[in-house]
C-alpha positions in Angstrom: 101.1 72.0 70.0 103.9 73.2 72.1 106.1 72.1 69.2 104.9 75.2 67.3 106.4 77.3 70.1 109.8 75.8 70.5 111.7 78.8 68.9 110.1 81.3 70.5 110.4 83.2 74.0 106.5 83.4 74.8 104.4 79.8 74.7 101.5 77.9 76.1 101.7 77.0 80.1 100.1 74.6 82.0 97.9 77.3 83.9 96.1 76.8 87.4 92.7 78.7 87.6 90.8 79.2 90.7 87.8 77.0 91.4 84.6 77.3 93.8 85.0 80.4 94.7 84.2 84.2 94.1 86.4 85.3 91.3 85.8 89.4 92.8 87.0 88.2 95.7 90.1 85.8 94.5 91.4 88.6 92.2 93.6 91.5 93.9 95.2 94.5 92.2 99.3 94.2 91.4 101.0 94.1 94.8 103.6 97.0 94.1 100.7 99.4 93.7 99.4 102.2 96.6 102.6 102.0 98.0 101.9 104.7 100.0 98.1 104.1 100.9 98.0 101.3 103.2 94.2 102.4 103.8 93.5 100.5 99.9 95.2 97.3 101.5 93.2 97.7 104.3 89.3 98.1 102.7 90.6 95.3 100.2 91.4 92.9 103.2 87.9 94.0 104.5 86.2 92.8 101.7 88.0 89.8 101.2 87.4 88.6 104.6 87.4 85.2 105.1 87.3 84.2 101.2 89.9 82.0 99.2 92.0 84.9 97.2 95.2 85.9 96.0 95.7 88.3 98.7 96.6 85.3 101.1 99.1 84.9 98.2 100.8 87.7 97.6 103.0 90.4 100.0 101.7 93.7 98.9 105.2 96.0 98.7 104.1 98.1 101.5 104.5 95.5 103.8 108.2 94.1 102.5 109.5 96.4 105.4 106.9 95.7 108.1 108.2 93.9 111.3 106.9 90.2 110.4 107.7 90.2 107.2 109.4 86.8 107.4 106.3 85.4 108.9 104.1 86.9 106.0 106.3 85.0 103.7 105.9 82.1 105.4 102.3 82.3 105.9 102.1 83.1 101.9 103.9 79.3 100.6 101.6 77.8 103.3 98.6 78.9 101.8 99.9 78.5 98.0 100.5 75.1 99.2 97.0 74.3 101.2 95.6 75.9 98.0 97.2 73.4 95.8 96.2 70.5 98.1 92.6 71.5 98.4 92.0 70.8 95.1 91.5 75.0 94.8 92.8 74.8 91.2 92.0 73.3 88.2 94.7 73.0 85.4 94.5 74.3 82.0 97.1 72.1 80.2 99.0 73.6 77.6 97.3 76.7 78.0 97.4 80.2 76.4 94.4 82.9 77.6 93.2 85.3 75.8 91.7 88.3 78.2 89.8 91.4 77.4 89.8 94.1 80.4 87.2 96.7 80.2 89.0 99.8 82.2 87.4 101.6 84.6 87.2 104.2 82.0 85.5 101.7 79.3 88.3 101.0 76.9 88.9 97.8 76.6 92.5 96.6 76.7 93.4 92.9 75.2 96.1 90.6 76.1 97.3 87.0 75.8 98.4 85.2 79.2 101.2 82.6 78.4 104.7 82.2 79.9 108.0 83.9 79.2 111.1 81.3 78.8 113.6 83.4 81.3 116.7 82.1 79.2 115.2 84.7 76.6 115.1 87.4 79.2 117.7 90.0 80.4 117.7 93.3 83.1 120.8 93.9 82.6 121.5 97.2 80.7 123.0 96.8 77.3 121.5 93.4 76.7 120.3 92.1 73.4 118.3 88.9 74.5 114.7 89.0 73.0 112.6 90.1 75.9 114.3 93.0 77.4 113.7 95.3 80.2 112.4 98.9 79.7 113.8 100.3 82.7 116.7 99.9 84.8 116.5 97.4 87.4 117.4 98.5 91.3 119.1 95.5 92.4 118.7 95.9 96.2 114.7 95.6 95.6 115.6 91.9 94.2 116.4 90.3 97.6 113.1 90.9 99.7 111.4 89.7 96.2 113.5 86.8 96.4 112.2 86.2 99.8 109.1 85.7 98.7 109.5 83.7 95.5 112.8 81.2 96.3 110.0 78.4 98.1 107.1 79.2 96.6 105.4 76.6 94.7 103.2 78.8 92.4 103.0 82.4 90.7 100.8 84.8 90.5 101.8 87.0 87.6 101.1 90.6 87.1 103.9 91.5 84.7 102.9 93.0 81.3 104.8 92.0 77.9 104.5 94.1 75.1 105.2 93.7 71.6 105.3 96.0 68.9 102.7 95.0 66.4 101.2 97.9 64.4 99.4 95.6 62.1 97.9 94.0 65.1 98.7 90.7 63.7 99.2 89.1 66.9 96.6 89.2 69.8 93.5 91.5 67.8 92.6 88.8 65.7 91.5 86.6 68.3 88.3 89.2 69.3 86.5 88.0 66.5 87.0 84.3 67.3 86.0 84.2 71.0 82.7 82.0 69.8 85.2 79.1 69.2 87.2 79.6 72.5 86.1 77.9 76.1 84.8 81.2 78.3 86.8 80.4 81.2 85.8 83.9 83.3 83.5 86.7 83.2 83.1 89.1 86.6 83.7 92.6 87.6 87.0 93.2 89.4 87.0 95.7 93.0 88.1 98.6 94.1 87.4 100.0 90.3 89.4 97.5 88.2 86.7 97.3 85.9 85.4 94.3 84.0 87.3 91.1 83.0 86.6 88.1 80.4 89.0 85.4 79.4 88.8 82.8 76.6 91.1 79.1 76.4 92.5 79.5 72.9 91.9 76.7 70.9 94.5 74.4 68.2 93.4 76.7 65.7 94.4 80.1 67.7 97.7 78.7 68.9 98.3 77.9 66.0 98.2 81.4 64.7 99.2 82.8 67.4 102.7 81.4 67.1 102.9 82.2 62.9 102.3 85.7 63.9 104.9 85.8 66.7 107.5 83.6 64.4 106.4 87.0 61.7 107.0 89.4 64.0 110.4 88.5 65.1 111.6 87.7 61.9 115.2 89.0 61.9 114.8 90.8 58.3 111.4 92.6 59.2 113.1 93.8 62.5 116.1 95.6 60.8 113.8 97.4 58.2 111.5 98.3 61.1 114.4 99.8 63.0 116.9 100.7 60.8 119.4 98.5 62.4 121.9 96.4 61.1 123.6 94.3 63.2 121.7 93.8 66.0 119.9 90.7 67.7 115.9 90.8 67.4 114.0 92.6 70.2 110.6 90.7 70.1 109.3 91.8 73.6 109.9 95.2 76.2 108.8 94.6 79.5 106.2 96.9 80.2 104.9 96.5 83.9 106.7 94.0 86.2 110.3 94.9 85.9 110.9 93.7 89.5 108.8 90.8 89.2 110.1 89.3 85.9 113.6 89.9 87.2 113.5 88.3 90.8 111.8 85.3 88.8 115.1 85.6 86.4 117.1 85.7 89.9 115.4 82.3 91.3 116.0 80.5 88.1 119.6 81.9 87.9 120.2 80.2 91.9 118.1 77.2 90.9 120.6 76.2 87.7 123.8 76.8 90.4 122.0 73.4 92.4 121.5 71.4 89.1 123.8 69.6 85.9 123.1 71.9 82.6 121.2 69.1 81.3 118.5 69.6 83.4 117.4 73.3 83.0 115.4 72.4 80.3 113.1 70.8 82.8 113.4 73.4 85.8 109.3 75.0 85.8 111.2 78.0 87.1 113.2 78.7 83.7 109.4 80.2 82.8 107.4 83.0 84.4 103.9 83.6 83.6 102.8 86.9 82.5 100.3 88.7 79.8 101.5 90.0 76.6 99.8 93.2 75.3 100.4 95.2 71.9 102.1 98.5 72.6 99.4 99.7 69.7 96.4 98.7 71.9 94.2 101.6 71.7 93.8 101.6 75.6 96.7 101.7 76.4 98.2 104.8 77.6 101.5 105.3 79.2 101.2 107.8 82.3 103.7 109.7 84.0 105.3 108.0 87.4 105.7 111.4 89.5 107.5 111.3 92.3 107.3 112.4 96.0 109.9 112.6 98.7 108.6 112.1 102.4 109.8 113.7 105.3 112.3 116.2 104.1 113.0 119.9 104.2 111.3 120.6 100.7 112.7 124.4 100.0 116.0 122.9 101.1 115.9 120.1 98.3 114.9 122.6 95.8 117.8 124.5 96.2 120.2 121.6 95.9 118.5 120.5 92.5 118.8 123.8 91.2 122.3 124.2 91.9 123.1 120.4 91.3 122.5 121.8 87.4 124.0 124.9 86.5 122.2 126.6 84.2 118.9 125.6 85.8 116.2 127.7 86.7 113.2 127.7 89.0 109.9 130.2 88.4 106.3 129.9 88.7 106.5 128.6 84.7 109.0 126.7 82.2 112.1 129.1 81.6 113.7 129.0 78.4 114.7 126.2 76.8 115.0 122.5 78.9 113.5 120.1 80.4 110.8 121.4 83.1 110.2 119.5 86.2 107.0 121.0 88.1 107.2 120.9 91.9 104.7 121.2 94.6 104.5 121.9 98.5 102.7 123.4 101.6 100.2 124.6 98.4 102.8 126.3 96.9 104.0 125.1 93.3 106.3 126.3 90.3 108.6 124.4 87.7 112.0 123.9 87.6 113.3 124.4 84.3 117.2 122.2 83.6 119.5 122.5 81.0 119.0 119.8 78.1 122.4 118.9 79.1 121.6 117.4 81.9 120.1 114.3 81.0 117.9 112.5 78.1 114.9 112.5 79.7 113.5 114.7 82.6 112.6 111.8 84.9 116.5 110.7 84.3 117.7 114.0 85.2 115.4 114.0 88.4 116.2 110.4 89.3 119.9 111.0 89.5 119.5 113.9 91.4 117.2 112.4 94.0 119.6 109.2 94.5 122.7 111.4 95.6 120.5 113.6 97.9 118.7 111.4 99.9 122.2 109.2 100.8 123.0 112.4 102.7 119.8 114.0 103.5 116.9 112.8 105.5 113.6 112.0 103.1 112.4 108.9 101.7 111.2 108.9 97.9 108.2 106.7 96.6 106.7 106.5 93.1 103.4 108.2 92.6 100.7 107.0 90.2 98.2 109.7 89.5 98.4 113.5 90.1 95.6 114.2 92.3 97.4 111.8 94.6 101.1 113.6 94.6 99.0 116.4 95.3 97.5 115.5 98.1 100.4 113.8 99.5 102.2 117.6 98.7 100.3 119.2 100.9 101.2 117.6 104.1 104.1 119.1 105.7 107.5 117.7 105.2 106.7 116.5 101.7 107.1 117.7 98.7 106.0 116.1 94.6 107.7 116.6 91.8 105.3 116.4 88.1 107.1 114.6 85.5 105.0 114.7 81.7 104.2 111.5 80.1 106.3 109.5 77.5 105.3 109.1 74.0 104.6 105.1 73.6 105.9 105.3 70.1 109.5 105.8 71.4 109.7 102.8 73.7 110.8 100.3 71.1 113.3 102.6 69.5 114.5 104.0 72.5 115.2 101.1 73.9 117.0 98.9 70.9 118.6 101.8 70.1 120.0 103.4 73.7 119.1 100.9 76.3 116.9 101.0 79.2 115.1 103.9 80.5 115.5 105.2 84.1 113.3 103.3 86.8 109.9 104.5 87.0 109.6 105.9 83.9 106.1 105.7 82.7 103.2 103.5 83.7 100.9 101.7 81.7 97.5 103.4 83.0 96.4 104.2 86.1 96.7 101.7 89.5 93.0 100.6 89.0 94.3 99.9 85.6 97.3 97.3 86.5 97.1 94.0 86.0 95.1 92.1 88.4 96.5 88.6 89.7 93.9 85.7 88.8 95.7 82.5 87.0 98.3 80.6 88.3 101.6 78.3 87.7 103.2 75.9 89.5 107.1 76.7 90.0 108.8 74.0 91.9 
């Protein structure tokens, strides 16, 4: 079957799901989520407790700063490897999942877990490869991701592909053939994840899976789609994961340094595992990342945005024409309104602005899913939030084929309960 595949950047993997064990206990939410909220860490780790789970696997980013973080790591691969010795696996050979999510808010989002061939991946900006990042890539998060990836022996995956598939050609039809597909899990997910079910696709659903894929990326339909000429197929955008897709790209970069070209082929690390969603999946939603900046002088920073941008204003509402940024702290709040000059997007415009000040100024920005928790974090002293709107979906594809990749921390694919929660498995080494 894999045979079917060959051409193509996404394919069956031989996929390691947990056994004897509680699957709400195993499964832990995206570890660069509530950043900022180390109390979520701490009630999942309560209720965890002694259990087999992915949180022994995993280095949740608050803690890639924390003072034994190179005895977390190490803990971590000791674990993935006692796991793999215990028999706390079983392998699903040649494997592709398909996985309905029921939201906390009761859509129901579908995907397709397989693995990503890296040498069809790029983070670089201006690359035309056929998975592609959506945002740019801050290359001094890398390293510490590194860290914790370079020696271990399996992933957990909780980056998101997305396709473009309006037809729904691809993933949709499978809902109506889960009566011929091997139930492999079925179990509500903590801390309000909502609901999860996965099927093993059968010949016959691989099968179609890759003709539709082979469709979608067919050179001709892309350049109609797109009005483009010249340019190489985009087949995938990288919806959630940036980081994680691109340390992955990073090991497999240092692993080919060690080894002869003819044996790339065969590195497990040249793949990373990760689900691939339709951008036209009715639940998804793509949601504003706001920001906040810690420990600053908040009326102070204010004033050097406004004057960072001539032209730009700052009021209790939008001003004119622009791009309006609304602020909050101390419970006050008003918008900034900037010149359309000053960038394409208003997160871009913020973004840049941010990175300059806080080299000279004290503060320390983090990236906020969900407004009620930039406002709350607003109205302790010293802090202040910044409300950025949401990005029209329909624009990813274009956007990116046609101008590159967005700034970091864009948009987000739902809300934190709604990321990707780790469950299968692959060896890498």
């Amino acid at each position: 079957m894999d045979a079917v595949f060959e051409n193509l950047p996404f394919r069956p993997a031989e996929i390691l799901l947990p056994q004897n064990c509680d699957y709400d206990k195993w499964s832990v939410v995206a570890c660069d989520q509530y950043t900022s909220q180390p109390e979520y860490w701490q009630r999942v780790e309560e209720r965890v407790g002694r259990a087999p789970s992915a949180l022994r696997l995993i280095l949740p980013e608050s803690s890639l700063d924390g003072p034994q973080v190179e005895m977390d790591i190490m803990d971590i691969n000791s674990t993935m490897s006692r796991y793999v010795r215990e028999g706390r696996f079983k392998t699903l050979p040649g494997a592709m999942v398909y996985v309905e999510r029921t939201l906390s808010g009761g859509k129901v989002r579908r995907g397709l877990v397989g693995m990503a061939d890296l040498d069809a991946y790029d983070y670089e900006p201006g690359s035309d490869v056929l998975i592609r990042a959506t945002e740019g890539v801050v290359h001094t998060r890398i390293p510490p991701r590194v860290a914790v990836r370079k020696n271990a022996p399996i992933e957990l995956p909780h980056a998101m592909l997305l396709c473009d598939d309006p037809k729904r050609t691809v993933i949709e039809p499978l809902a109506a053939q889960t009566g011929a597909m091997e139930l492999l899990y079925d179990f509500d997910l903590m801390e309000q994840g909502g609901h999860i079910k996965g099927w093993l696709l059968a010949e016959k659903q691989l099968s179609e899976v890759s003709a539709a894929l082979a469709a979608l990326g067919d050179p001709a339909a892309f350049r109609a789609r797109y009005g483009t000429e010249d340019q190489p197929v985009m087949l995938f955008a990288v919806g959630d994961g940036n980081h994680s897709l691109a340390t992955a790209k990073e090991c497999y970069e240092r692993q080919k340094r060690f080894m002869p070209p003819e044996k790339w082929d065969g590195l497990p690390a040249r793949f990373a595992l990760c689900e691939l969603v339709n951008l036209h999946d009715g639940s998804l939603e793509f949601e504003p990342i706001h920001r906040v900046v810690f420990h600053t002088d908040p009326q102070a920073l204010l004033d050097a945005l406004v004057r960072a941008y001539p032209g730009a204003c700052r009021g209790a509402a939008p001003g004119g024409d622009g791009m309006s940024l609304g602020w909050l702290y101390n419970g006050a709040e008003g918008v900034v309104t900037l010149p359309a000059s000053a960038a394409r997007l208003p997160v871009a415009a913020l973004q840049s602005f941010l990175d300059g000040y806080l080299m000279d100024h004290e503060g320390r920005v983090d990236y906020i899913h969900g407004e009620a928790v930039a406002r709350e974090f607003a109205a302790r002293p010293g802090n202040i939030a910044f409300l950025l709107p949401p990005m029209d979906k329909e624009a990813l594809f274009p956007t990116v084929i046609h101008d590159g990749v967005l700034p970091r921390k864009t948009f987000s694919m739902g809300e934190a309960h709604d990321k990707r929660f780790y469950l299968e498995a692959r060896k890498i080494r």
